[in-house]
Structures are given as C-alpha cells and as structure tokens.
MDAnalysis code that builds the backbone (N, CA, C; Angstrom):
import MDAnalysis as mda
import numpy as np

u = mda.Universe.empty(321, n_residues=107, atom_resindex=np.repeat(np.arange(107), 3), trajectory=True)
u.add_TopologyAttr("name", ["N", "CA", "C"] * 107)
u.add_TopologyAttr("resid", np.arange(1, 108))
u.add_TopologyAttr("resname", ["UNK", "UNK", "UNK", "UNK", "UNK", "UNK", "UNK", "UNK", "UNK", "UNK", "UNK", "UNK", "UNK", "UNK", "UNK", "UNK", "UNK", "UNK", "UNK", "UNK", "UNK", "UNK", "UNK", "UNK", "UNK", "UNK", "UNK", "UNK", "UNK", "UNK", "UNK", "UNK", "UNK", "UNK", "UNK", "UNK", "UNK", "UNK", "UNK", "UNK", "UNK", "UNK", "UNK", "UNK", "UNK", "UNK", "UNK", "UNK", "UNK", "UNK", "UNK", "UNK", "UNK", "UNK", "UNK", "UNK", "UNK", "UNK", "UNK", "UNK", "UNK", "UNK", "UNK", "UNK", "UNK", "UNK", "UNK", "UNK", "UNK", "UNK", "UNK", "UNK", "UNK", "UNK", "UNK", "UNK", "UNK", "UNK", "UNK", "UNK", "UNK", "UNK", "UNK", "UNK", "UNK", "UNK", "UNK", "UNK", "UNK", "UNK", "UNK", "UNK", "UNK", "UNK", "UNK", "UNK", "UNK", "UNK", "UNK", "UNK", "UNK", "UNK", "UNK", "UNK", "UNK", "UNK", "UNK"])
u.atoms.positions = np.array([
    [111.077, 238.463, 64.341],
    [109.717, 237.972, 64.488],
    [109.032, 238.794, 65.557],
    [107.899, 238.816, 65.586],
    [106.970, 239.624, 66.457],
    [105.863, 239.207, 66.502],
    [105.925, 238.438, 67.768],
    [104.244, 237.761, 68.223],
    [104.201, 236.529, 66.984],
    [104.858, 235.641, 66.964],
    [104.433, 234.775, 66.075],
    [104.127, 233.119, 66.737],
    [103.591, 232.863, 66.305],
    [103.274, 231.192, 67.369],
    [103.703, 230.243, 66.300],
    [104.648, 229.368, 66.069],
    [104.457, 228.088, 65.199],
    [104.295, 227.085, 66.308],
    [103.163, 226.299, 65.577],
    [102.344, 225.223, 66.321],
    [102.236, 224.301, 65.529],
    [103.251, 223.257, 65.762],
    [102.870, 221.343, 65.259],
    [103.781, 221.561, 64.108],
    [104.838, 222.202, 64.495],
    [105.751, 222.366, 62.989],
    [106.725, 221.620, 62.933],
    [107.452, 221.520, 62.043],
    [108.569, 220.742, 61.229],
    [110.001, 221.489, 61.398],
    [110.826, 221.789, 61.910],
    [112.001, 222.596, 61.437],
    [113.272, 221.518, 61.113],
    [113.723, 221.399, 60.215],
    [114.510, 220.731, 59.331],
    [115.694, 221.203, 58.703],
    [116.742, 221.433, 58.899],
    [117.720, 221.284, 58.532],
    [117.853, 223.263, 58.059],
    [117.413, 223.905, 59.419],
    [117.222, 225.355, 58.973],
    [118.525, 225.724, 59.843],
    [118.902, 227.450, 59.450],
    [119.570, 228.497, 60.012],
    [118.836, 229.445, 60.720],
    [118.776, 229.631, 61.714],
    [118.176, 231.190, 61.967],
    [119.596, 232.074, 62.390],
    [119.643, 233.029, 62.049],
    [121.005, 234.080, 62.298],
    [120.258, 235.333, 62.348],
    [120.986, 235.733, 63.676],
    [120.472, 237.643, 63.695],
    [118.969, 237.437, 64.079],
    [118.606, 237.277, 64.522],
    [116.706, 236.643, 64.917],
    [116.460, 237.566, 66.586],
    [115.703, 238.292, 65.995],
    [115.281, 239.325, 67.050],
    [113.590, 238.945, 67.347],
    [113.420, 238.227, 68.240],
    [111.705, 237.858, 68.596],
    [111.357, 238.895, 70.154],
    [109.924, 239.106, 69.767],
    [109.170, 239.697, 70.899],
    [107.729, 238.623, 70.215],
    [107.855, 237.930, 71.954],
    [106.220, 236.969, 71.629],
    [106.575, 236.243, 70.975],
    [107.355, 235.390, 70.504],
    [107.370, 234.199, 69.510],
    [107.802, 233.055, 70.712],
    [106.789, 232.495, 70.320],
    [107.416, 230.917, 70.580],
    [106.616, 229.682, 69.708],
    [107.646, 229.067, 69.989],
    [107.336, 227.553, 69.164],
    [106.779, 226.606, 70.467],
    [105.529, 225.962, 69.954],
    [104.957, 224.627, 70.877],
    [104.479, 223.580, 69.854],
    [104.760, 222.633, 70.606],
    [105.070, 221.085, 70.153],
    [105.476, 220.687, 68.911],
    [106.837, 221.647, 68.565],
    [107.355, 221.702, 67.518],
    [108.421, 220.579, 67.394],
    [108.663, 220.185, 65.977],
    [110.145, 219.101, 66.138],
    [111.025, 220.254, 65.237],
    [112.464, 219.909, 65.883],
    [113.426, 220.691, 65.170],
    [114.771, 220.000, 65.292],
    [115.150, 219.757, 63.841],
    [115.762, 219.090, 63.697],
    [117.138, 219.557, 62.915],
    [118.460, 219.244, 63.712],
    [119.309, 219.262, 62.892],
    [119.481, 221.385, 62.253],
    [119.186, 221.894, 63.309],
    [118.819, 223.324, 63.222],
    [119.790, 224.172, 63.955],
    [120.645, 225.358, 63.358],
    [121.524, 225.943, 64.272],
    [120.602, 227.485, 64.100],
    [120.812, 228.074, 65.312],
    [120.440, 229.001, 66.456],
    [121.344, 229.904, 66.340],
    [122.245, 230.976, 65.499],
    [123.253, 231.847, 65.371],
    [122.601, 233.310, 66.282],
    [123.155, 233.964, 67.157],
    [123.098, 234.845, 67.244],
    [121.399, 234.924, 67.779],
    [120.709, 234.459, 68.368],
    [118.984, 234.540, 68.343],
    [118.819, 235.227, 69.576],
    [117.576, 235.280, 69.599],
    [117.445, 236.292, 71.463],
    [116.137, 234.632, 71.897],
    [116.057, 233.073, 71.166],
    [115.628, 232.412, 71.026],
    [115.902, 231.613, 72.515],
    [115.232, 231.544, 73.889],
    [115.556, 230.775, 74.543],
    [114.937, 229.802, 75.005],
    [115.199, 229.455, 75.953],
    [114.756, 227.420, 76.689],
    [113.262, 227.683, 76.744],
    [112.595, 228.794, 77.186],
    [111.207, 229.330, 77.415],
    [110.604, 229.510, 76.563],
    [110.973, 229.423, 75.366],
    [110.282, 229.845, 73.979],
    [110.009, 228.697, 73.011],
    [110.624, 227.766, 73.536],
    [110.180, 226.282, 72.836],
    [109.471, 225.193, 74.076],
    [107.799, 225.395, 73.741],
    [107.046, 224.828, 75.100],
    [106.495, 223.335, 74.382],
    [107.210, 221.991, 74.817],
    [107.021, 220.969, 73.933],
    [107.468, 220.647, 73.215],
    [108.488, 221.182, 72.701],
    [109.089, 220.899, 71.447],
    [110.165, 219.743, 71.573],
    [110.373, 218.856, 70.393],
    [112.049, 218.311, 70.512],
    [112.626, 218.888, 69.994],
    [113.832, 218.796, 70.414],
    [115.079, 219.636, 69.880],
    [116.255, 218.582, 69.553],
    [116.328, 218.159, 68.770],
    [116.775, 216.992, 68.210],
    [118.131, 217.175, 67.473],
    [119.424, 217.208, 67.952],
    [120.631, 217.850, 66.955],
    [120.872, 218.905, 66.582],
    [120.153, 219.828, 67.667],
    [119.649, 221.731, 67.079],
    [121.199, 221.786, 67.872],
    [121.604, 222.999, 67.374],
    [122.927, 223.956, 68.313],
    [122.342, 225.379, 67.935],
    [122.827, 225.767, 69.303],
    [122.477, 226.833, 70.096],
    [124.032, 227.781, 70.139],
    [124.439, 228.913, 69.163],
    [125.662, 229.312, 68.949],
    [125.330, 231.119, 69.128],
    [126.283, 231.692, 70.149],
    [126.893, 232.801, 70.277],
    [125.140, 233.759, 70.261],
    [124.423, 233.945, 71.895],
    [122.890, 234.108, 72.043],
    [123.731, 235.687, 72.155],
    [122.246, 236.312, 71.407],
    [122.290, 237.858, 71.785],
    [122.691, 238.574, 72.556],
    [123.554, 239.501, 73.274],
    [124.193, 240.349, 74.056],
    [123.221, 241.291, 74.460],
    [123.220, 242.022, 75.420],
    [122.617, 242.409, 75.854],
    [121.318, 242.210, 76.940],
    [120.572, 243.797, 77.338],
    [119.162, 243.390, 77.949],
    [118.489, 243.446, 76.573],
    [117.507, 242.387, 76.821],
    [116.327, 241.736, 75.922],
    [115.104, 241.448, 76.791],
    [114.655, 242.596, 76.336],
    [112.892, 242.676, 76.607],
    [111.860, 242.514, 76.032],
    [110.842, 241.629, 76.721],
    [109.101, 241.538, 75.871],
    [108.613, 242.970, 76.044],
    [108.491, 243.770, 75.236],
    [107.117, 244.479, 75.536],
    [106.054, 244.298, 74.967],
    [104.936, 244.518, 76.274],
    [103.809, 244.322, 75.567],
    [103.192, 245.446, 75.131],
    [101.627, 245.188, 74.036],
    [101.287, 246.225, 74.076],
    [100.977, 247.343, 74.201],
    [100.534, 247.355, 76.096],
    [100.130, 247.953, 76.912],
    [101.372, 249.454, 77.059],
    [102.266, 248.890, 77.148],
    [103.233, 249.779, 77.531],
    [103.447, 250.943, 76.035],
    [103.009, 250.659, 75.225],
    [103.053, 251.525, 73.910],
    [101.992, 252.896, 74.610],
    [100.595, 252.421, 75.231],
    [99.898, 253.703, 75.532],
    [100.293, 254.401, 76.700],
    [101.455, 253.160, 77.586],
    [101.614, 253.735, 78.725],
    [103.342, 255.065, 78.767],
    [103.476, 254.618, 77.770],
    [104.930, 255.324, 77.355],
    [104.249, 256.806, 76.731],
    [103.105, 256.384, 75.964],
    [102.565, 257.698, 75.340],
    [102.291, 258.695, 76.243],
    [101.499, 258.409, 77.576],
    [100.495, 258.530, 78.675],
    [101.395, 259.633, 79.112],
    [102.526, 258.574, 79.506],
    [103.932, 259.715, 80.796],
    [104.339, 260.513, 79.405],
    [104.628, 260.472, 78.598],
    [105.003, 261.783, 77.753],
    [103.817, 262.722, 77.452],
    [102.897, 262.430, 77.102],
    [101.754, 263.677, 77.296],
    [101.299, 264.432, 78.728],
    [101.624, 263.530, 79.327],
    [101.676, 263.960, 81.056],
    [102.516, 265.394, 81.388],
    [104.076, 265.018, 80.665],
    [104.956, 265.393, 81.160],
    [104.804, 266.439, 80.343],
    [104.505, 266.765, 78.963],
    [103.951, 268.092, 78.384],
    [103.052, 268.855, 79.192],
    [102.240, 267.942, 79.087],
    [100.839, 268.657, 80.305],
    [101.292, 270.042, 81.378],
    [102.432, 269.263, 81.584],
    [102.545, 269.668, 83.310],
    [103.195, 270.894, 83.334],
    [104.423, 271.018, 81.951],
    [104.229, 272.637, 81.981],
    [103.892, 273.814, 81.416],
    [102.592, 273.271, 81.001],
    [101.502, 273.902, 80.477],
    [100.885, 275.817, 81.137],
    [100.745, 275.075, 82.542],
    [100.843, 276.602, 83.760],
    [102.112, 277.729, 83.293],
    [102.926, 276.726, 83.676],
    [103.890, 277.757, 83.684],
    [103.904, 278.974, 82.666],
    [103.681, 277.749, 81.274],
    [104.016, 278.846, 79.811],
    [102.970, 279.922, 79.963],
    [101.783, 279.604, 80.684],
    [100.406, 280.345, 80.424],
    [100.801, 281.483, 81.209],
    [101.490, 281.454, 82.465],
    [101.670, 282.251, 83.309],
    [103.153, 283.367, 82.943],
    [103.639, 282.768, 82.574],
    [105.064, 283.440, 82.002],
    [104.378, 284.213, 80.897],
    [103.683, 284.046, 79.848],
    [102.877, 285.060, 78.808],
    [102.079, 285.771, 79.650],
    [101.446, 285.455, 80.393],
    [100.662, 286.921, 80.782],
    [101.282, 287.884, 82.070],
    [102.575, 287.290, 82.571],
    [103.223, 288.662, 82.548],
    [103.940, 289.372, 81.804],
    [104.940, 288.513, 81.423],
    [104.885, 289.430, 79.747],
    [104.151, 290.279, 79.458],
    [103.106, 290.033, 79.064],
    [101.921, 291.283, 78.604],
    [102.034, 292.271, 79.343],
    [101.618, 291.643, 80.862],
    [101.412, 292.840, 81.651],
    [102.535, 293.774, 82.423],
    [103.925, 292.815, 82.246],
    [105.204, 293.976, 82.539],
    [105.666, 294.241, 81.365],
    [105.775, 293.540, 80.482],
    [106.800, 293.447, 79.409],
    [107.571, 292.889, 78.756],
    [108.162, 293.063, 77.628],
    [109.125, 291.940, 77.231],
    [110.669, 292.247, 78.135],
    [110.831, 293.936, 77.763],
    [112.310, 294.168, 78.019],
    [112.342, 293.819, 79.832],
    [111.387, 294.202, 80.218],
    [111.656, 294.325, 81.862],
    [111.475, 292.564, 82.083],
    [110.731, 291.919, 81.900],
    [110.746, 290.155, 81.807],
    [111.928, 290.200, 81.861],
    [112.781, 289.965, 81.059],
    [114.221, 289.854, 80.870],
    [115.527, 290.711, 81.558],
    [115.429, 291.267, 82.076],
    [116.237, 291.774, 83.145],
    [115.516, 291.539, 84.127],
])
C-alpha cells in the first residue's frame, strides 16, 4: 500500500501477508478477527481503531522507512549536484589536451 487512508471501515475476518505500507493508516476502523502476517503494519498506524481478536504474527525485519515526497526531488537535487561539480574539471582536462596533447597528457 502507498499513502492509503481507510476511514470508518469494517475489517472482518481478513489476512494481510507480505504488506509493505508507506502512509497508510487506518482511523476509526473496527477489525475484527484479522491476522497481520509479516506487515511493516504498526500500533501508530491504527489511530481509533478497535482491534478486536486481530493477531499480530512475525512483523517485518529490518529498517522501515516513510519517505516522503519531498525527498524524491531532494535525492534528485544531490545527484545532479554531484554531476555538476565535476563539470570544471572535464572542461579543463579537454582544453589542455588540445593545447599539449593527447600523447604528452598521458605521460
């Protein structure tokens, strides 16, 4: 799931297994009689809800992170940055080249 809100819902006699959420949570949900296999689903992600006979079995391993949007342009940002930066250099390494050479560059 990704970014999903259920609001004023019913959960009944469901499975979730293997359940990978960023942004999901459930509020003032009833859930009933519901097992939790494997979820990255925690105490913070159900705001209001009852949890009524639910089990909670064998939670995701690992680090588990929200990202938000933001960080999609900011991940872009530092990698175009980091191109950017050695931009000089290449410009400067070609125009001696030109002006000594290829063979003498290289020795």
């Amino acid at each position: 799931f990704k970014e999903v809100r259920f609001e004023d819902s019913l959960f009944e006699d469901c499975y979730f297994e293997d359940v990978t959420s960023t942004e999901t949570f459930f509020e003032n949900c009833t859930i009933i009689s519901t097992v939790f296999y494997n979820t990255d689903l925690y105490e913070h992600k159900f705001i209001n809800c009852r949890l009524i006979n639910s089990t909670f079995m064998k939670e995701k391993e690992g680090c588990h992170l929200d990202f938000e949007e933001d960080n999609d342009f900011l991940i872009y940002l530092v990698s175009f940055l980091g191109s950017l930066s050695v931009l000089p250099g290449n410009i400067i390494s070609a125009l001696l080249m030109d002006k000594i050479g290829r063979i003498k560059m290289i020795g």
